[in-house]
MIVOGU-676399 format. One record per residue (C-alpha): residue in one letter; x, y, z; residue number from 1. Coordinates in pm, 1 decimal. Example, Ala and Ser with C-alpha at 12.3 -4.5 7.8 and 13.67 -1.06 7.14 Angstrom:
// MIVOGU-676399
> a, 1230.0, -450.0, 780.0, 1
> s, 1367.0, -106.0, 714.0, 2
//
This chain:
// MIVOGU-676399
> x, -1945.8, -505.5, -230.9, 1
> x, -2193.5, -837.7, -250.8, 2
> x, -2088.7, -1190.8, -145.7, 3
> x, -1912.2, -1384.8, -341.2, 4
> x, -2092.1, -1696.3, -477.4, 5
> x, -1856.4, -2048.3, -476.0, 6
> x, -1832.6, -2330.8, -752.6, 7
> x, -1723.5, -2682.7, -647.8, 8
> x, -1485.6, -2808.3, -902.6, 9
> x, -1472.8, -3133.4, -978.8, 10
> x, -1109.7, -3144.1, -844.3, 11
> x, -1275.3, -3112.1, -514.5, 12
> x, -1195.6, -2689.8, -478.7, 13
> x, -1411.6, -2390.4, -392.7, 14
> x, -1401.5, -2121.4, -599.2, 15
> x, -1535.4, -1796.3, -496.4, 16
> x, -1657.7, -1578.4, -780.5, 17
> x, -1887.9, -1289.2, -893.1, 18
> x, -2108.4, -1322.6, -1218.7, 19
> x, -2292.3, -1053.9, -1400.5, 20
> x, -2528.3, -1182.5, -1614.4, 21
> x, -2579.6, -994.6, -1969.6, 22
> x, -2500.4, -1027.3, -2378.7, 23
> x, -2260.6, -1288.7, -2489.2, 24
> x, -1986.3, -1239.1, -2622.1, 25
> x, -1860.0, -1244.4, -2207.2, 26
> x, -1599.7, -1117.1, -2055.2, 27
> x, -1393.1, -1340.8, -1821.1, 28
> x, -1095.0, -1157.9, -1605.2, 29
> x, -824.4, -1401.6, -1519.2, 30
> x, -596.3, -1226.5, -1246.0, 31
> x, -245.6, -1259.0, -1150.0, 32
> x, -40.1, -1465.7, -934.5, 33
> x, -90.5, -1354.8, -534.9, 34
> x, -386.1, -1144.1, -663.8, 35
> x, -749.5, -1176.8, -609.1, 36
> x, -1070.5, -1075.3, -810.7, 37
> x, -1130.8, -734.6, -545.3, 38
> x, -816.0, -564.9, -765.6, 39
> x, -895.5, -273.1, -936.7, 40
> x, -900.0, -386.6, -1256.9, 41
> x, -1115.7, -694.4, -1180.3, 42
> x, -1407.6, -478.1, -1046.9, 43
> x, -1325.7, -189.7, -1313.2, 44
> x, -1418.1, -420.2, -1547.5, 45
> x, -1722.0, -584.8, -1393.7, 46
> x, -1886.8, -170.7, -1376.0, 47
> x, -1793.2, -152.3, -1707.4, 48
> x, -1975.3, -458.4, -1823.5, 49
> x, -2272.9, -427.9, -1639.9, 50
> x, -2271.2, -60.8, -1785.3, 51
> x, -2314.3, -233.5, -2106.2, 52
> x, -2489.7, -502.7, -2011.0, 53
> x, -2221.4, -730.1, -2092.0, 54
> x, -2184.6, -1085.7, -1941.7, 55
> x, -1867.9, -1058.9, -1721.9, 56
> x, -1707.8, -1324.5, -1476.3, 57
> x, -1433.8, -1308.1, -1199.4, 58
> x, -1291.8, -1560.1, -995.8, 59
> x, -1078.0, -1629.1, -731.0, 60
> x, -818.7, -1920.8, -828.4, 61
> x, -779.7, -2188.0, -520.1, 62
> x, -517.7, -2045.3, -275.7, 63
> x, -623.1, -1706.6, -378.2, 64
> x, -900.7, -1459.0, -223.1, 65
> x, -1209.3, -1656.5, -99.0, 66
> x, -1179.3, -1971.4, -216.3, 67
> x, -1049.0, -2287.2, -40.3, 68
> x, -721.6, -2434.7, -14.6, 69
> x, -326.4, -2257.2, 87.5, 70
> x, -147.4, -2081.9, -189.9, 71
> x, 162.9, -2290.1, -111.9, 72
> x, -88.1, -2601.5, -221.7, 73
> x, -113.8, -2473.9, -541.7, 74
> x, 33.2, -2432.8, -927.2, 75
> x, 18.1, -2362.2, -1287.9, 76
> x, -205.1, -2675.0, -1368.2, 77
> x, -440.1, -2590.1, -1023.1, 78
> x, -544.2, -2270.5, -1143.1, 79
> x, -595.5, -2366.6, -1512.0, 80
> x, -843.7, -2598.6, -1379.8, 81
> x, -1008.4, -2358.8, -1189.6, 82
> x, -1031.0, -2148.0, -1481.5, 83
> x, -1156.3, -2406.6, -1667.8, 84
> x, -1415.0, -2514.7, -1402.2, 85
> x, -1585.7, -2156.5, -1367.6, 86
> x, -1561.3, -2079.7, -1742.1, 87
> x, -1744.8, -2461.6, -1827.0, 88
> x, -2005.7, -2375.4, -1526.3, 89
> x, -2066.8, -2031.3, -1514.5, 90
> x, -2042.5, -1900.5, -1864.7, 91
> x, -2249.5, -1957.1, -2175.2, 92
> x, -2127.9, -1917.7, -2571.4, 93
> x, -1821.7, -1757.5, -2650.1, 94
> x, -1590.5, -1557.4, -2400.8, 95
> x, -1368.2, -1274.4, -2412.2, 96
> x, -1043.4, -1390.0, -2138.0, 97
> x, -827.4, -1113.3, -2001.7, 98
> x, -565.1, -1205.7, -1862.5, 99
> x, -360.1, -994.4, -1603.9, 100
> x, 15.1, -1091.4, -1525.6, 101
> x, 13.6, -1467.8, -1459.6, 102
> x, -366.7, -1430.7, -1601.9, 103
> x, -243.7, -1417.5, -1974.2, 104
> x, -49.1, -1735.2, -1942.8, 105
> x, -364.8, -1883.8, -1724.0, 106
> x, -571.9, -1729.6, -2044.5, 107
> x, -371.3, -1923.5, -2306.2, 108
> x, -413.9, -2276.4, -2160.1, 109
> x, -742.9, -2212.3, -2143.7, 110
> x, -802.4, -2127.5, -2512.5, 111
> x, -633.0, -2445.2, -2585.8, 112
> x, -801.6, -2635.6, -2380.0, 113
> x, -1153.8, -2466.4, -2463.6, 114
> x, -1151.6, -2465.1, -2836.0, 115
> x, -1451.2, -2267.7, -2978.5, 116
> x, -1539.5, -2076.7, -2649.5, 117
> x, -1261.6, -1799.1, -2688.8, 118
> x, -1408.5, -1537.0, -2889.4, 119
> x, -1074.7, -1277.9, -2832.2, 120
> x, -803.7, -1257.7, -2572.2, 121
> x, -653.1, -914.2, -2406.6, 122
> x, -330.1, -1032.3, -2206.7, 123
> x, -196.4, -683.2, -1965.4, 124
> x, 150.8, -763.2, -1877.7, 125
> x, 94.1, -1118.9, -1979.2, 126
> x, 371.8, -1317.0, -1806.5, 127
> x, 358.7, -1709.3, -1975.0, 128
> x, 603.1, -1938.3, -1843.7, 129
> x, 712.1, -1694.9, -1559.8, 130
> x, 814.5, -1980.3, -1309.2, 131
> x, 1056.5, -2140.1, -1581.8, 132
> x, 1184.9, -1798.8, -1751.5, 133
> x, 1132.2, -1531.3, -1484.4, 134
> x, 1224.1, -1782.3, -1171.7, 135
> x, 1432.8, -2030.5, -1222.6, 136
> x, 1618.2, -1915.4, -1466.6, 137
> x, 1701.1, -1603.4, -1241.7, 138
> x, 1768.5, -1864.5, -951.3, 139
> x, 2122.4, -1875.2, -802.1, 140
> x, 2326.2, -2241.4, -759.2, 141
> x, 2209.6, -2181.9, -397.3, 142
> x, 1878.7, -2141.4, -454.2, 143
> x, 1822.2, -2409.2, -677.0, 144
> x, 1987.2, -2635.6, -406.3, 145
> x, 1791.4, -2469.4, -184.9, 146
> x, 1423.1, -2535.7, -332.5, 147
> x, 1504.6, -2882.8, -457.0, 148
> x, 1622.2, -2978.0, -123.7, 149
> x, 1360.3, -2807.5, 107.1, 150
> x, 1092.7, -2778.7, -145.5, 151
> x, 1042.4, -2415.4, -82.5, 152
> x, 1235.3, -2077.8, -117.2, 153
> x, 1150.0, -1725.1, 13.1, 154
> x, 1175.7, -1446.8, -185.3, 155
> x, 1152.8, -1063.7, -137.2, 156
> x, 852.5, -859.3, -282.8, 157
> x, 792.3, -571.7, -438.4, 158
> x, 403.6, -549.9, -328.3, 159
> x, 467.5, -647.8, 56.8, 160
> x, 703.0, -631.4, 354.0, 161
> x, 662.0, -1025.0, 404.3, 162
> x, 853.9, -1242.4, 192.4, 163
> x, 667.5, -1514.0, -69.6, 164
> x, 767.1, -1872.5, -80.2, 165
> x, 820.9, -2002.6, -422.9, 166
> x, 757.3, -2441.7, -406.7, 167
> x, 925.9, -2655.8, -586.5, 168
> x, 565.1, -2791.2, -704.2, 169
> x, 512.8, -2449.0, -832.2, 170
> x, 889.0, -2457.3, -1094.7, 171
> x, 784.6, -2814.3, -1163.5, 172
> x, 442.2, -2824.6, -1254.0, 173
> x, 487.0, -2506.8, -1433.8, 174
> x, 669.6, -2696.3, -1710.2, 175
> x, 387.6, -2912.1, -1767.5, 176
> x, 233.9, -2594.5, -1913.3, 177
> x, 465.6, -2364.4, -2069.6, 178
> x, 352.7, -2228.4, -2386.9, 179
> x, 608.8, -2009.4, -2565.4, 180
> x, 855.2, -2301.4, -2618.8, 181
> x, 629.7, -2386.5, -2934.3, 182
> x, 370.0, -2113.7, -3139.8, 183
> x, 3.6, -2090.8, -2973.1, 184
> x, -252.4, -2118.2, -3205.3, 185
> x, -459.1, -1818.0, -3130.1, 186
> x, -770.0, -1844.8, -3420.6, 187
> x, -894.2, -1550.4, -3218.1, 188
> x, -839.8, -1129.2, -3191.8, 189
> x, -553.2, -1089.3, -2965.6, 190
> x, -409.8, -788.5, -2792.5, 191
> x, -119.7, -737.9, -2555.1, 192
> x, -117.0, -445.1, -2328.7, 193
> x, 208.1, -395.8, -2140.2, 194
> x, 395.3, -132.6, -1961.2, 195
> x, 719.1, 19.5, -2058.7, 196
> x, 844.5, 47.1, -1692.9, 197
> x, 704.4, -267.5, -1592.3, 198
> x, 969.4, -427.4, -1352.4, 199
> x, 789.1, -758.1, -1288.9, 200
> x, 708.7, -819.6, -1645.0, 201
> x, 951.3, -680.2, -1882.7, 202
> x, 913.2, -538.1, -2239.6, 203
> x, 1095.9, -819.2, -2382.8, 204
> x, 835.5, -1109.1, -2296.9, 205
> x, 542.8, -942.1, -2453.0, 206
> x, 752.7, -915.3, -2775.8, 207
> x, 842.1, -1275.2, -2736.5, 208
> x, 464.8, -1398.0, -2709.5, 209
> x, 394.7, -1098.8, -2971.0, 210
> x, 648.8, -1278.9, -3201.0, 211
> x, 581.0, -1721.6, -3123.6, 212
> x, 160.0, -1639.9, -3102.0, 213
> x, -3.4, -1709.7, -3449.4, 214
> x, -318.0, -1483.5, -3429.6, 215
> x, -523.2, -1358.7, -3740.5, 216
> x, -538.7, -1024.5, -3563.2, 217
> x, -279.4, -992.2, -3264.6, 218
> x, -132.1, -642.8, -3193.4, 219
> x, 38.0, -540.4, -2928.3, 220
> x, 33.0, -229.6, -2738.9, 221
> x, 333.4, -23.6, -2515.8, 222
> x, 229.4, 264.3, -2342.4, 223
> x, 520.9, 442.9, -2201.5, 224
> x, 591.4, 444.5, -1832.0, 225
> x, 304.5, 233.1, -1734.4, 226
> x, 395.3, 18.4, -1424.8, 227
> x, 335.5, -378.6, -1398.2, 228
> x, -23.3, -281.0, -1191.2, 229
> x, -133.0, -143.9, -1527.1, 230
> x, -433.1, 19.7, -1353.1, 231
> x, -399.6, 390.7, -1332.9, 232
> x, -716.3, 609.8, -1503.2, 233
> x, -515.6, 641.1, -1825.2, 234
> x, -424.1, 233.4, -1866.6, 235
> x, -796.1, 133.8, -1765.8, 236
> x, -928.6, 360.9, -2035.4, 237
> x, -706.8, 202.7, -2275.9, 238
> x, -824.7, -159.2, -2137.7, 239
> x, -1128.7, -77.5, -2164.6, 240
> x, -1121.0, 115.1, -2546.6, 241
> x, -937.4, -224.6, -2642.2, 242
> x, -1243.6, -401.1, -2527.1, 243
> x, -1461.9, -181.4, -2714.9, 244
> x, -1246.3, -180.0, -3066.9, 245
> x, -1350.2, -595.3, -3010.9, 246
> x, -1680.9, -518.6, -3055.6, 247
> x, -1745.1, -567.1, -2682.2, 248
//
């Protein structure tokens, strides 16, 4: 696998990234919280765009993969600006955003803030407002105390023996952005791909963004017993048919 190449934002971060140059509209693939841009459906995608020679663009958010700066530094807002950054910089015309996990909510700030450069949106497992809804809300007494006190909390994970830290930047910049306590204007193609036995992401947030997202074409897809990682053969065929009934 090539080098990454890096962006300076004008927030002063380095974002590593990968850019395949081709036919607009592009394809931009906004990954998940903890993730990077080597996951398997980041680079699934880039073959499959260069196959077509579609533009495509991945990125590493700041705290995340190659670019600069500690995860615990960063939040909601950070990585919308990232987004932002590469998309403004690195992309031409209108873009295609999938969004994976914390990707879809990263996706739908940056179709508000980027009116008229979203040409569709594909959310998998989209997971807006996560730090409000799927967090704190799911916090004990104690750990409320705990992260408004110390500014930090550990928590277990699924996807690793060592235990994340959750700030208390993350819960309270992450209300700055939440998007489902109103209806997103979508003027856009929109489809949600999610996961019947996803555990991280349940069924009942895609219906919620399915239901408060006004889209002239949204539809949203459940594909029984697919896991929140979304990437075996069967779901990346699916991702990548989704793409294709776009136009893409």
């Amino acid at each position: 696998m090539s080098a990454p190449q890096f962006l300076d934002t004008p927030q002063g971060r380095r974002i590593a990234h990968h850019r395949t140059e081709g036919a607009q509209p592009g394809v931009v693939f906004l990954g998940g919280f903890r993730s990077d841009m080597t996951g398997t459906k980041a680079v699934f995608l880039e073959d499959w765009a260069r196959a077509r020679g579609r533009a495509f663009l991945r990125l590493d958010y700041s705290g995340h993969g190659a670019s600069s700066g500690d995860f615990l530094d960063g939040c909601i807002g950070d990585w919308v600006e990232d987004a932002i950054a590469a998309i403004d910089a690195l992309t031409e015309g209108p873009q295609v955003l999938v969004g994976s996990s914390m990707g879809g909510w990263i996706a739908l700030r940056v179709a508000t803030a980027l009116p008229g450069r979203v040409a569709g949106l594909v959310g998998i497992a989209a997971a807006p407002d996560f730090t409000e809804d799927g967090m704190w809300a799911e916090f004990s007494a104690a750990q409320r105390d705990e992260i408004l006190k110390s500014g930090r909390i550990a928590m277990p994970s699924d996807y690793s023996e060592e235990p994340y830290v959750i700030t208390r930047r993350l819960i309270e910049d992450g209300r700055d952005h939440l998007v489902l306590r109103a209806s997103p204007s979508l003027p856009f193609p929109v489809r949600l791909l999610q996961g019947s036995a996803d555990t991280d992401v349940p069924v009942a947030v895609a219906l919620r963004l399915f239901e408060h997202a006004e889209s002239p074409d949204l539809r949203l897809t459940l594909v029984k017993g697919a896991d929140h990682r979304f990437s075996d053969e069967a779901c990346l065929t699916l991702l990548a048919r989704t793409l294709e009934e776009l136009g893409l």
